[in-house]
Gaussian input, Z-matrix of N, CA and C with variables (Angstrom, degrees):
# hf/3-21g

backbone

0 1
 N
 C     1     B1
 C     2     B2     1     A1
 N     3     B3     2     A2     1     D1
 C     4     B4     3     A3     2     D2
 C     5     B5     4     A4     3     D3
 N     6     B6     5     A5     4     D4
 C     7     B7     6     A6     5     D5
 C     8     B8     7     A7     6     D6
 N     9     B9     8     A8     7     D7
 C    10    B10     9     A9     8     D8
 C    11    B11    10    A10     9     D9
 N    12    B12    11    A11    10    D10
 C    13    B13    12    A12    11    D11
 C    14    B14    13    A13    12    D12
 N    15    B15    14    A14    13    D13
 C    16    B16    15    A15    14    D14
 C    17    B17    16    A16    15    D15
 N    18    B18    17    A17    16    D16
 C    19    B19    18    A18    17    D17
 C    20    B20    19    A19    18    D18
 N    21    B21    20    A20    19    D19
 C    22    B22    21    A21    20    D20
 C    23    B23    22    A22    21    D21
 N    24    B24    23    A23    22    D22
 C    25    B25    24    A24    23    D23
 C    26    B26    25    A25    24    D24
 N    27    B27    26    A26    25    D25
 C    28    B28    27    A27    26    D26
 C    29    B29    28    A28    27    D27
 N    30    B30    29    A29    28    D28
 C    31    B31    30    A30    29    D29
 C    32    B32    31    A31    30    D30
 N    33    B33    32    A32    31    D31
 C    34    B34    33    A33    32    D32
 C    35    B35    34    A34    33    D33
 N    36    B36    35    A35    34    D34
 C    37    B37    36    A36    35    D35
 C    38    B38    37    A37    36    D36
 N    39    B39    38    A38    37    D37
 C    40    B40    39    A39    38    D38
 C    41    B41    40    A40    39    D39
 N    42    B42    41    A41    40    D40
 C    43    B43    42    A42    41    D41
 C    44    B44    43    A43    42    D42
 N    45    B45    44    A44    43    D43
 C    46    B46    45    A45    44    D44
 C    47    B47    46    A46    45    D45
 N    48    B48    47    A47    46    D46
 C    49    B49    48    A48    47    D47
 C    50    B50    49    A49    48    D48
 N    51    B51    50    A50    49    D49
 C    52    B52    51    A51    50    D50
 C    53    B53    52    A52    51    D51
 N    54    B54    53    A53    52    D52
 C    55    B55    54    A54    53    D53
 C    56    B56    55    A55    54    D54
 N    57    B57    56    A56    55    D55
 C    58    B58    57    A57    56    D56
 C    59    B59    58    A58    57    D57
 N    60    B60    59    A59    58    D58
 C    61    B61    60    A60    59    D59
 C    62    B62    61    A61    60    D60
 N    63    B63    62    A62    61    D61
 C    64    B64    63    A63    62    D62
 C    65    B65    64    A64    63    D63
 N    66    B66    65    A65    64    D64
 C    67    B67    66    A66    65    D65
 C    68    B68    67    A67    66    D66
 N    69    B69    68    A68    67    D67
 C    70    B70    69    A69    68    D68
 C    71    B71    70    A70    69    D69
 N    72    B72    71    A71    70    D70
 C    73    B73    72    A72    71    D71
 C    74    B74    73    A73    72    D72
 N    75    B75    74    A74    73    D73
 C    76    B76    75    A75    74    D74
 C    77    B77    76    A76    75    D75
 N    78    B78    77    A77    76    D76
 C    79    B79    78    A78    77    D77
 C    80    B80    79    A79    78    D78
 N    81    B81    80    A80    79    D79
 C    82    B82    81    A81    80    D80
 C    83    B83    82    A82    81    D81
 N    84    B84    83    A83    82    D82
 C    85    B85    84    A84    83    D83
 C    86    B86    85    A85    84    D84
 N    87    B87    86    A86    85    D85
 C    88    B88    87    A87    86    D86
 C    89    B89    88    A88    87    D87
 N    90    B90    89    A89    88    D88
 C    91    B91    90    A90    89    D89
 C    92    B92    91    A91    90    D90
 N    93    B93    92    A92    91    D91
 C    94    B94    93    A93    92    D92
 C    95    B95    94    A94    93    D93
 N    96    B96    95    A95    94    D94
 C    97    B97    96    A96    95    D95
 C    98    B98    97    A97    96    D96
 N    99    B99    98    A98    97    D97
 C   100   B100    99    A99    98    D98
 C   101   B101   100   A100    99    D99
 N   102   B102   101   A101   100   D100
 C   103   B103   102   A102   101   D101
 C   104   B104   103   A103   102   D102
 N   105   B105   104   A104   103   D103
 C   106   B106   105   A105   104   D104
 C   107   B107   106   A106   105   D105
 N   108   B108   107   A107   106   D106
 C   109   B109   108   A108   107   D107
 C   110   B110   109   A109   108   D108
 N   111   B111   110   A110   109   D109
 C   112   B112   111   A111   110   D110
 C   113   B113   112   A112   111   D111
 N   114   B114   113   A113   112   D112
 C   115   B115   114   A114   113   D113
 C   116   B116   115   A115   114   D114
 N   117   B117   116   A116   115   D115
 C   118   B118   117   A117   116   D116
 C   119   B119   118   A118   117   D117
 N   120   B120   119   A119   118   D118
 C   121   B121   120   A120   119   D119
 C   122   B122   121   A121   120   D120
 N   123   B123   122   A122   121   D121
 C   124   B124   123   A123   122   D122
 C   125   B125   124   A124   123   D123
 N   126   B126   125   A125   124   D124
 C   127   B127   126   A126   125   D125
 C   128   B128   127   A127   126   D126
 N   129   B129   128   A128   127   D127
 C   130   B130   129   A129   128   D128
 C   131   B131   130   A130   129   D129
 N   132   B132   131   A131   130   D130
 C   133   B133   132   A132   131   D131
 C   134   B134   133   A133   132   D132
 N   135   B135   134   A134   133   D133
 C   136   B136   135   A135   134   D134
 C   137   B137   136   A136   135   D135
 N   138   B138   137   A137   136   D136
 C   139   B139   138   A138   137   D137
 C   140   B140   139   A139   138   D138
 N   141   B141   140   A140   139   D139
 C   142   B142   141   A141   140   D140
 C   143   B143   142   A142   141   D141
 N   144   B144   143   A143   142   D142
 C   145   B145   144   A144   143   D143
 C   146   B146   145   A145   144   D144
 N   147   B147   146   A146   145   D145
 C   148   B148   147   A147   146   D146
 C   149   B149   148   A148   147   D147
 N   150   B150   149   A149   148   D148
 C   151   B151   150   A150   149   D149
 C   152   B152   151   A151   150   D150
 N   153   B153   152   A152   151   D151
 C   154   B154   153   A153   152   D152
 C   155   B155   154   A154   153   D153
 N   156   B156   155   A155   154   D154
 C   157   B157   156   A156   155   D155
 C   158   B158   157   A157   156   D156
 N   159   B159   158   A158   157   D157
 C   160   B160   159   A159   158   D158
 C   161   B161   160   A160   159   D159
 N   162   B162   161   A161   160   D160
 C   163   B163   162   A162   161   D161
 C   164   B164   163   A163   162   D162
 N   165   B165   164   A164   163   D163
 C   166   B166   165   A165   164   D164
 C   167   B167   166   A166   165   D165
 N   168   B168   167   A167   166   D166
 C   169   B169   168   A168   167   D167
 C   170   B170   169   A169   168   D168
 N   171   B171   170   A170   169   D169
 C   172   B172   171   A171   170   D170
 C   173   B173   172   A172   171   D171
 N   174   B174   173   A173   172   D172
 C   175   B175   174   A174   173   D173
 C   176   B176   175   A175   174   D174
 N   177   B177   176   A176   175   D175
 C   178   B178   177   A177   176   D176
 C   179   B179   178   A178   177   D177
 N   180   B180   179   A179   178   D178
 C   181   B181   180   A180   179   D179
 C   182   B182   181   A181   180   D180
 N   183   B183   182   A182   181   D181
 C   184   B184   183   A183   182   D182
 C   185   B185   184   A184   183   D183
 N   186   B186   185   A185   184   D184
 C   187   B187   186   A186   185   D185
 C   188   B188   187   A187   186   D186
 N   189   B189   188   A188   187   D187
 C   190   B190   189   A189   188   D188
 C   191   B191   190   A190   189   D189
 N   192   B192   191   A191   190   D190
 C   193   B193   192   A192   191   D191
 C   194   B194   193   A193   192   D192
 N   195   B195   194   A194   193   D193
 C   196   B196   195   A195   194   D194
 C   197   B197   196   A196   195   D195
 N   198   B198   197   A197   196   D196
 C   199   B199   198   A198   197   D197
 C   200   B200   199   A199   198   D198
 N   201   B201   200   A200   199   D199
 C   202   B202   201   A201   200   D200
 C   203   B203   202   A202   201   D201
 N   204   B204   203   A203   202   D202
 C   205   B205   204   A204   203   D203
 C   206   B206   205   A205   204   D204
 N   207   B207   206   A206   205   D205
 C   208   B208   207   A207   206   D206
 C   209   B209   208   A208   207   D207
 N   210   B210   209   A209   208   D208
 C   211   B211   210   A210   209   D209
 C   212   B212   211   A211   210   D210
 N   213   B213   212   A212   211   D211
 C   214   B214   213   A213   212   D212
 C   215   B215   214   A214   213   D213
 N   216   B216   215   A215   214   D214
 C   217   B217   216   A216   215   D215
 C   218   B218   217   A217   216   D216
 N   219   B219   218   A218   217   D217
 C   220   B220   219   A219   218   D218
 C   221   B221   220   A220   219   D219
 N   222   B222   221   A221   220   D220
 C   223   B223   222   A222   221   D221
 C   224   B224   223   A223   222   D222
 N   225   B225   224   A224   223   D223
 C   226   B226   225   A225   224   D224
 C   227   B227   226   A226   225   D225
 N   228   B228   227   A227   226   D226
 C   229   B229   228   A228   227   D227
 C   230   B230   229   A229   228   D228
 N   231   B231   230   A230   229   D229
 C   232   B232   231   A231   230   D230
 C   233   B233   232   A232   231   D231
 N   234   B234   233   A233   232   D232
 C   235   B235   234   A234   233   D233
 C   236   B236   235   A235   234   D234
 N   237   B237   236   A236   235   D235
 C   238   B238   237   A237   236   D236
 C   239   B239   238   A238   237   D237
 N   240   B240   239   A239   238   D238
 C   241   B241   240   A240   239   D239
 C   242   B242   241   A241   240   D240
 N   243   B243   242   A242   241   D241
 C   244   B244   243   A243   242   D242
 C   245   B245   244   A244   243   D243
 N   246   B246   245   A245   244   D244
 C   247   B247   246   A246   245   D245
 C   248   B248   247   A247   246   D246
 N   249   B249   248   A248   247   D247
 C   250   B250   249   A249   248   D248
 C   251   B251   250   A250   249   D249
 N   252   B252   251   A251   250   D250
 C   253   B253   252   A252   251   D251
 C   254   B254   253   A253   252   D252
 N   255   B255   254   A254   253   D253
 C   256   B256   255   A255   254   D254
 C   257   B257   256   A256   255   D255
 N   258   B258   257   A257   256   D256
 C   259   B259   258   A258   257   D257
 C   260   B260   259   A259   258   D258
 N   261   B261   260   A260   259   D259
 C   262   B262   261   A261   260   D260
 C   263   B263   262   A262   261   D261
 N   264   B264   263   A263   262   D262
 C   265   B265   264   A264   263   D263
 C   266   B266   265   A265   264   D264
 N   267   B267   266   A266   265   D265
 C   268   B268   267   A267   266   D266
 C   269   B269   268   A268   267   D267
 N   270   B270   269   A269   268   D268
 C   271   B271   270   A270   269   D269
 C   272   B272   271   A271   270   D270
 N   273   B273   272   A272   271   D271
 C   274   B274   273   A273   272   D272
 C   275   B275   274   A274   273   D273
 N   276   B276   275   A275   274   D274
 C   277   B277   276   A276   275   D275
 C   278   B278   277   A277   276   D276
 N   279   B279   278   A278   277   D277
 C   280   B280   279   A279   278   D278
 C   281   B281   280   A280   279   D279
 N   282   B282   281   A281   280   D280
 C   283   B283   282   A282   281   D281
 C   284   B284   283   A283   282   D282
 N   285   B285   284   A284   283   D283
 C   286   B286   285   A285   284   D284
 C   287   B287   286   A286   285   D285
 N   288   B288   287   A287   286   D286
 C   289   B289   288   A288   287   D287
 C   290   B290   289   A289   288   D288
 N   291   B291   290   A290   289   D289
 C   292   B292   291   A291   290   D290
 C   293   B293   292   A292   291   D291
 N   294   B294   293   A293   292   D292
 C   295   B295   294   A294   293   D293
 C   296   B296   295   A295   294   D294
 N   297   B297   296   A296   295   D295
 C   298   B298   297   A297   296   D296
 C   299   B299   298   A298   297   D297
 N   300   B300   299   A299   298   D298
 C   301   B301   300   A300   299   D299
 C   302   B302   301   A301   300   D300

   B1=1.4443
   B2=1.5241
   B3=1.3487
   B4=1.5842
   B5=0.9645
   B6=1.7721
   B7=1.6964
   B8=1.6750
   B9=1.7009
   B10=1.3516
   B11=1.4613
   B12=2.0436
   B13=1.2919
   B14=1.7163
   B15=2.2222
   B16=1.3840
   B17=1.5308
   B18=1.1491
   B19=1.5762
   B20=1.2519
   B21=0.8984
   B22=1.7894
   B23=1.8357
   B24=1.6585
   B25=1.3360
   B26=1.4869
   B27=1.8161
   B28=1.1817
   B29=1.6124
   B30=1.1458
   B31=1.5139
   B32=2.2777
   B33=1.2177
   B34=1.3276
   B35=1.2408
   B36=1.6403
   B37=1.3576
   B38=1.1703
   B39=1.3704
   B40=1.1918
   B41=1.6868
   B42=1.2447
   B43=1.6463
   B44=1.7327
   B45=0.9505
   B46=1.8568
   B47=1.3848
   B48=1.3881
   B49=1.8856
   B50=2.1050
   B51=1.4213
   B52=1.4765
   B53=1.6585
   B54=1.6137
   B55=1.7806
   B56=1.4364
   B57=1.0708
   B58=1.2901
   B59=1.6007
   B60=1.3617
   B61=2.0229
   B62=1.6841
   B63=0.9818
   B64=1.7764
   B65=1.6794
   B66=0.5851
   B67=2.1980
   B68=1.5453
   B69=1.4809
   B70=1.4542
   B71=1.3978
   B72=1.4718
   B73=1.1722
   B74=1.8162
   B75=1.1619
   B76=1.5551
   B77=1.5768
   B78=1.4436
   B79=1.5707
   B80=1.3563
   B81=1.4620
   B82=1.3170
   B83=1.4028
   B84=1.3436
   B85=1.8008
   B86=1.1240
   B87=1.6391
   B88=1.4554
   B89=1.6300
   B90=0.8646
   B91=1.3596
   B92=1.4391
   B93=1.2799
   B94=1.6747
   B95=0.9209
   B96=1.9555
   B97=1.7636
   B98=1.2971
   B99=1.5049
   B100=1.1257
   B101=1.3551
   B102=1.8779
   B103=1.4070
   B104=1.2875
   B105=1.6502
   B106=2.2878
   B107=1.1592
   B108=1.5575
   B109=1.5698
   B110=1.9890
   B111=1.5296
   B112=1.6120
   B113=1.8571
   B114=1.8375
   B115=1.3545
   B116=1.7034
   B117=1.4913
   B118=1.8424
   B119=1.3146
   B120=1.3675
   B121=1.2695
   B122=2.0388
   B123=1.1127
   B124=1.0368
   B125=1.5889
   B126=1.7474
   B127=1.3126
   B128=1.2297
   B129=1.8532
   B130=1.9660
   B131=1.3693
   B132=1.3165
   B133=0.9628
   B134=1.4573
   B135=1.6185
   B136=1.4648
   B137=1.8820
   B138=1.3552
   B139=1.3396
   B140=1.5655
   B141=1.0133
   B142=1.6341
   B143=1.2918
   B144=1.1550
   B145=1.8641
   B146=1.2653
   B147=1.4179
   B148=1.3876
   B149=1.4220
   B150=1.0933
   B151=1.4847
   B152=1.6554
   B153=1.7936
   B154=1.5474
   B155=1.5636
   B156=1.5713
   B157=1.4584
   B158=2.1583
   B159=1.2565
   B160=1.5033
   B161=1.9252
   B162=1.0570
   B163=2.1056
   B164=1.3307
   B165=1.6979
   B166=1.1305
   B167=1.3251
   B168=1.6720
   B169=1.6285
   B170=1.4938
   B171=0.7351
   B172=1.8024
   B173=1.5204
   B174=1.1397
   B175=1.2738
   B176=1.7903
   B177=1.6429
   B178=0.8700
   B179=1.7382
   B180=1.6023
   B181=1.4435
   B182=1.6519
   B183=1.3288
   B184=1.6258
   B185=1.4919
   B186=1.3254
   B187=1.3199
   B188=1.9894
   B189=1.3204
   B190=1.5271
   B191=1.2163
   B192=1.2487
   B193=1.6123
   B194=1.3543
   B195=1.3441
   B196=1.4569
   B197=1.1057
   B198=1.3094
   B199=2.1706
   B200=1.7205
   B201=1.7728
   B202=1.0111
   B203=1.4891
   B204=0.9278
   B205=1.7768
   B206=1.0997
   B207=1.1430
   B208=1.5955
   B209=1.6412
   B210=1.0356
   B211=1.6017
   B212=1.8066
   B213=1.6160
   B214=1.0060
   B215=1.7033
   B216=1.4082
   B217=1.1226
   B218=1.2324
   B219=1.6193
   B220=1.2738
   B221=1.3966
   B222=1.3240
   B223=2.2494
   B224=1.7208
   B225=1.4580
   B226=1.5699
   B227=1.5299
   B228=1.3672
   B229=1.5434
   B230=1.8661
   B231=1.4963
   B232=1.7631
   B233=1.9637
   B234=1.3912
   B235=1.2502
   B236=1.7476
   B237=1.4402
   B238=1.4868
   B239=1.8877
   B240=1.2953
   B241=1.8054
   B242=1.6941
   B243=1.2966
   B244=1.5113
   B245=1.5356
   B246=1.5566
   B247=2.0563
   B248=1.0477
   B249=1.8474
   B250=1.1832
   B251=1.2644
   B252=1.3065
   B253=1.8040
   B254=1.3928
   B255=1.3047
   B256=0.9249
   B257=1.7081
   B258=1.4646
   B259=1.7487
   B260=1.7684
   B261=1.7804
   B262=1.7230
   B263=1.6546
   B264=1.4478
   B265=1.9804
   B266=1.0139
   B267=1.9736
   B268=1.0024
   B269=2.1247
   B270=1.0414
   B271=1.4997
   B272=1.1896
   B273=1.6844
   B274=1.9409
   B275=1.3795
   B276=1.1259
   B277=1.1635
   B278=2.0756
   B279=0.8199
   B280=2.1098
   B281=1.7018
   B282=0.9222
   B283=1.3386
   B284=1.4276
   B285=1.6249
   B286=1.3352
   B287=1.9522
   B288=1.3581
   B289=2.0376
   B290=1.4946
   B291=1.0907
   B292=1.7751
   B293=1.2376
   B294=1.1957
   B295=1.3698
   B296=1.4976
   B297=1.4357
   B298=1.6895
   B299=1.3128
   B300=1.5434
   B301=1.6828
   B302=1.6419
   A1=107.33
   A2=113.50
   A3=126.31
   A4=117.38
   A5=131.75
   A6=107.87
   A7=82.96
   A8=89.44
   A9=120.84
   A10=117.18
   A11=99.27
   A12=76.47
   A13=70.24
   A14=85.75
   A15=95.32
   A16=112.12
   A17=131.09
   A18=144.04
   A19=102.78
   A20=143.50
   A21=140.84
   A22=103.35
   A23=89.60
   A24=103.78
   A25=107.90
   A26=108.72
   A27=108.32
   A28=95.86
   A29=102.27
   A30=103.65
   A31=97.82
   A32=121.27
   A33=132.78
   A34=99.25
   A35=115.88
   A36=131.12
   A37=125.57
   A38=141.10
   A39=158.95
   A40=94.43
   A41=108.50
   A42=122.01
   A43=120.16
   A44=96.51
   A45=109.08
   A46=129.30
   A47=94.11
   A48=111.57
   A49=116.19
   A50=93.23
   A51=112.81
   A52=112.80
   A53=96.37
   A54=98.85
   A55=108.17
   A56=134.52
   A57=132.65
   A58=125.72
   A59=96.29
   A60=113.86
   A61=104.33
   A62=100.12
   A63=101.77
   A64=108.43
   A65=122.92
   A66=125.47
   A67=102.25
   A68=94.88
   A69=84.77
   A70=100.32
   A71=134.40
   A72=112.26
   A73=103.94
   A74=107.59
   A75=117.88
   A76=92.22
   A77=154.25
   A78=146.87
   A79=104.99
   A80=104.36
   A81=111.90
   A82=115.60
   A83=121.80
   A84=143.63
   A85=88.18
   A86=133.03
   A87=120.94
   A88=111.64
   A89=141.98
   A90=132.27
   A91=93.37
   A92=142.45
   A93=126.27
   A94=96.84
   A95=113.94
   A96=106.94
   A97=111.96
   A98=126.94
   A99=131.68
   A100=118.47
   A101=93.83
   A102=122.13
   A103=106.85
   A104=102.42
   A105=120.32
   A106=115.21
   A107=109.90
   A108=99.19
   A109=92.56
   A110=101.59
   A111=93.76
   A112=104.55
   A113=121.96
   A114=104.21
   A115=120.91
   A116=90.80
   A117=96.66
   A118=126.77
   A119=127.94
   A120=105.28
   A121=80.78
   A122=155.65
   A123=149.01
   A124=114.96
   A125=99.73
   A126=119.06
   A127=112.06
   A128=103.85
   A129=92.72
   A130=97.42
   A131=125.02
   A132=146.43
   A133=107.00
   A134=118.84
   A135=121.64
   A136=103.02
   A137=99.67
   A138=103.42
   A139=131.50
   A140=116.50
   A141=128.37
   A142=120.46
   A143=113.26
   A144=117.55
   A145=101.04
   A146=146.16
   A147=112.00
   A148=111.06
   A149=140.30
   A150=122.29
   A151=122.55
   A152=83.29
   A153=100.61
   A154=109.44
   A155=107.67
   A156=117.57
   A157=108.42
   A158=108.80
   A159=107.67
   A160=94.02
   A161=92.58
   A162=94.21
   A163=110.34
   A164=119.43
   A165=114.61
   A166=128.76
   A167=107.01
   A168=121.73
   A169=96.54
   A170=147.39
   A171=138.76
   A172=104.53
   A173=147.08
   A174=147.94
   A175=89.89
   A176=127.70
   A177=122.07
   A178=135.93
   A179=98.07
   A180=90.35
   A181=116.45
   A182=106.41
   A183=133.08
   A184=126.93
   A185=98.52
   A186=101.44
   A187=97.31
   A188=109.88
   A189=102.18
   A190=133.11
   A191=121.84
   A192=129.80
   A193=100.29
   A194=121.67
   A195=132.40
   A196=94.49
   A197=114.11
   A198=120.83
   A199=99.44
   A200=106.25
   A201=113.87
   A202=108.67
   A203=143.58
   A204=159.04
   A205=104.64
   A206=137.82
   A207=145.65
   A208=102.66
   A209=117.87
   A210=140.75
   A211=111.33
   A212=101.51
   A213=95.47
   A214=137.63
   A215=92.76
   A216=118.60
   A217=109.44
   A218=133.87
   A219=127.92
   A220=107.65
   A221=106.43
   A222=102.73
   A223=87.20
   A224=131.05
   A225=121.76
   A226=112.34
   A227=86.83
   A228=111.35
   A229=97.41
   A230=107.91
   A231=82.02
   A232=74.12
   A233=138.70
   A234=130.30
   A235=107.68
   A236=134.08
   A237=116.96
   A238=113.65
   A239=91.86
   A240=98.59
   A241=90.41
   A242=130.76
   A243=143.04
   A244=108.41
   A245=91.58
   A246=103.05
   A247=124.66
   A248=131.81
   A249=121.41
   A250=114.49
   A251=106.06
   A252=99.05
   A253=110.95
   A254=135.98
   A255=137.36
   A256=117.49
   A257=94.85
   A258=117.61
   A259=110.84
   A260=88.04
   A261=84.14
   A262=121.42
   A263=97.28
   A264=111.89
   A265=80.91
   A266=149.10
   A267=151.38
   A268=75.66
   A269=112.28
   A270=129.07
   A271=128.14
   A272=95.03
   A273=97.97
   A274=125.29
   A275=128.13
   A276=108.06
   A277=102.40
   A278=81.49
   A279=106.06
   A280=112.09
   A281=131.75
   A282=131.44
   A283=114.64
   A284=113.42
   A285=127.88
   A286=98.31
   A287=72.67
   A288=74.40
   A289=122.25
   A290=102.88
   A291=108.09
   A292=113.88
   A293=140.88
   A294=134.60
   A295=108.35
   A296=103.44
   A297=109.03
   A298=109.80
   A299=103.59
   A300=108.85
   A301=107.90
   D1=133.54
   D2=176.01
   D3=-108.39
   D4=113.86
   D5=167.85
   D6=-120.62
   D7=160.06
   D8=161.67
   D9=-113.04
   D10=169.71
   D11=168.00
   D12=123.63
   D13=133.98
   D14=163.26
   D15=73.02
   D16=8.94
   D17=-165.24
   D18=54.05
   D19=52.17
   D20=136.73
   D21=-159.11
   D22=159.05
   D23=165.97
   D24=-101.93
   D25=-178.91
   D26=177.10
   D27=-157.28
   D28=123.54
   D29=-154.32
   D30=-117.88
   D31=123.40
   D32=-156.17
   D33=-126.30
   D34=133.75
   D35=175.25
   D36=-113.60
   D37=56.08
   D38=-168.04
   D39=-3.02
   D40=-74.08
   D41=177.62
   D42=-28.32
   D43=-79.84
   D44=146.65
   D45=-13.24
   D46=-67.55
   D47=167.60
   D48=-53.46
   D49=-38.60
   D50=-172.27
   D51=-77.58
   D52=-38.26
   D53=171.98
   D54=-85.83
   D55=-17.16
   D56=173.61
   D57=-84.47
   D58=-26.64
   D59=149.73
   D60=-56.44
   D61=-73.12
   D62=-175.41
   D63=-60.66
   D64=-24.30
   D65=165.44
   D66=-56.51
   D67=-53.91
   D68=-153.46
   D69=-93.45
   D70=-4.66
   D71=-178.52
   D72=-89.93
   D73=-16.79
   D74=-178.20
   D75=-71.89
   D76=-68.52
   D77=141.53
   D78=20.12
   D79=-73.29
   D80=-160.22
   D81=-71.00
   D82=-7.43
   D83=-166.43
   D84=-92.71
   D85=-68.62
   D86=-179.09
   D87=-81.01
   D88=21.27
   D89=159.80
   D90=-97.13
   D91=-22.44
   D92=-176.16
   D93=-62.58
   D94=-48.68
   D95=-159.25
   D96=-80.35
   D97=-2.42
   D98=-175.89
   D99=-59.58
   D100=-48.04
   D101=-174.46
   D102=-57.71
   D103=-45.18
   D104=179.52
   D105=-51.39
   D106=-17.46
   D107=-152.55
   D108=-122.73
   D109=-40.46
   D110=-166.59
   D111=-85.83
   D112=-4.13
   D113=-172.19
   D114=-83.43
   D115=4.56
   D116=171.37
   D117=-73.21
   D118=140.29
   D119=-166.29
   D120=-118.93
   D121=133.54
   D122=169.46
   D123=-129.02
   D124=35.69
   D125=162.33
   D126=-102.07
   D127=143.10
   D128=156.25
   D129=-141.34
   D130=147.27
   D131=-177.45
   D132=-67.42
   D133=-69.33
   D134=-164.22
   D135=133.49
   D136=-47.96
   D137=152.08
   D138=-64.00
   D139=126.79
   D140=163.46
   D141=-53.72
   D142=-40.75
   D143=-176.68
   D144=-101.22
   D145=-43.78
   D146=164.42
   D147=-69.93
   D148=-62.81
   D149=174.86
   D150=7.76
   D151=-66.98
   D152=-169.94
   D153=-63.41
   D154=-47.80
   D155=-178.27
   D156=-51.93
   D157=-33.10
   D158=-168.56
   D159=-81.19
   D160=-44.58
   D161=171.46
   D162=-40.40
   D163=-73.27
   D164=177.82
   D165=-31.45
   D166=-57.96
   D167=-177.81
   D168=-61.49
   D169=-78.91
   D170=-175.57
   D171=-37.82
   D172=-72.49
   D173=-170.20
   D174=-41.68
   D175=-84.10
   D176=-178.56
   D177=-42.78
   D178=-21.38
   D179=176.43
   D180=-96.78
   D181=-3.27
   D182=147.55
   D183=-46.39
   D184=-56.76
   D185=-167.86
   D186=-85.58
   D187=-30.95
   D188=162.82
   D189=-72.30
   D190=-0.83
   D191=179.43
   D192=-91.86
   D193=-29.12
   D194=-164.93
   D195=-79.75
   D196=-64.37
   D197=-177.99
   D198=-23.77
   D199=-60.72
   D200=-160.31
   D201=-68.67
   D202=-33.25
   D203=156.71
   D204=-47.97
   D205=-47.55
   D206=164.67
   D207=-51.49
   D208=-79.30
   D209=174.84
   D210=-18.20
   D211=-63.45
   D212=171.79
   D213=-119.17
   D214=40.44
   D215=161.72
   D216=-97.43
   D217=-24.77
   D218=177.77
   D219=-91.83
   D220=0.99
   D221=-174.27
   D222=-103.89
   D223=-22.50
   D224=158.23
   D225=-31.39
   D226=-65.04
   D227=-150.26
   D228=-65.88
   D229=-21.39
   D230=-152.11
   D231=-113.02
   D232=3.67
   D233=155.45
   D234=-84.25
   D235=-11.36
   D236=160.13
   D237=-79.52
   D238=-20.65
   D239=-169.81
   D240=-72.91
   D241=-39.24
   D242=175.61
   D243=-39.34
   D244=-73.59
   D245=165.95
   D246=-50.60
   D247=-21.80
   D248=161.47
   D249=-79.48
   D250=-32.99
   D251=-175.17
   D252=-71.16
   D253=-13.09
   D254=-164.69
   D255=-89.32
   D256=-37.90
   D257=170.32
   D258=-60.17
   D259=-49.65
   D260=-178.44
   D261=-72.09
   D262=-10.50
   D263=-167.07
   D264=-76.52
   D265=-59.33
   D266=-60.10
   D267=-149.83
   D268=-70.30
   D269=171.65
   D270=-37.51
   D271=-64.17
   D272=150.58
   D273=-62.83
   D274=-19.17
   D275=-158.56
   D276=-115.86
   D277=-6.78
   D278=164.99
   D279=-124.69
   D280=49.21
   D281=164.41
   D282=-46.16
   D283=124.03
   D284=154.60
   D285=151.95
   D286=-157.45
   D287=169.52
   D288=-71.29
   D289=156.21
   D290=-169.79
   D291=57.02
   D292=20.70
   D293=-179.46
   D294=48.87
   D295=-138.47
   D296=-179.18
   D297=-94.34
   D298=-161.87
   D299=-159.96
   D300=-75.60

């Protein structure tokens, strides 16, 4: 799909939009397990306060890997909803065979 207009075009590849849904939601598949696998800490020092201090940092860098797994698992989801809208914009707005250009 091509629009003009406004001194530039902006030219959209439904296809493109659709492999880049599946990239990024596959991203977001290994960043969960990333989170599964790197928030263990199954060190101990001997100390009590670093102990505790290396717990914290794992829990927290856990729960931020996840944000981020979350994050872009939802920019998957709302760049395939993009490729559909774009097919149907693309359909209506070029009616007949082959859709648009």
């Amino acid at each position: 799909m091509r629009i003009a207009g406004g001194g530039g075009t902006i030219q959209v590849a439904p296809s493109a939009l659709g492999a880049l849904a599946r990239r990024l939601h596959a991203e977001a598949a290994r960043t969960e397990q990333a989170a599964a696998g790197g928030g263990r800490t199954d060190v101990t020092t001997g100390c009590p306060q670093v102990d505790a201090a290396l717990a914290s940092y794992a829990g927290g860098w856990t729960g931020q890997v996840l944000a981020l797994a979350r994050a872009t698992g939802q920019a998957a989801q709302f760049v395939a909803i993009a490729s559909v809208d774009y097919l149907t914009a693309d359909a209506a707005a070029m009616p007949g065979p082959g859709g648009g250009p």
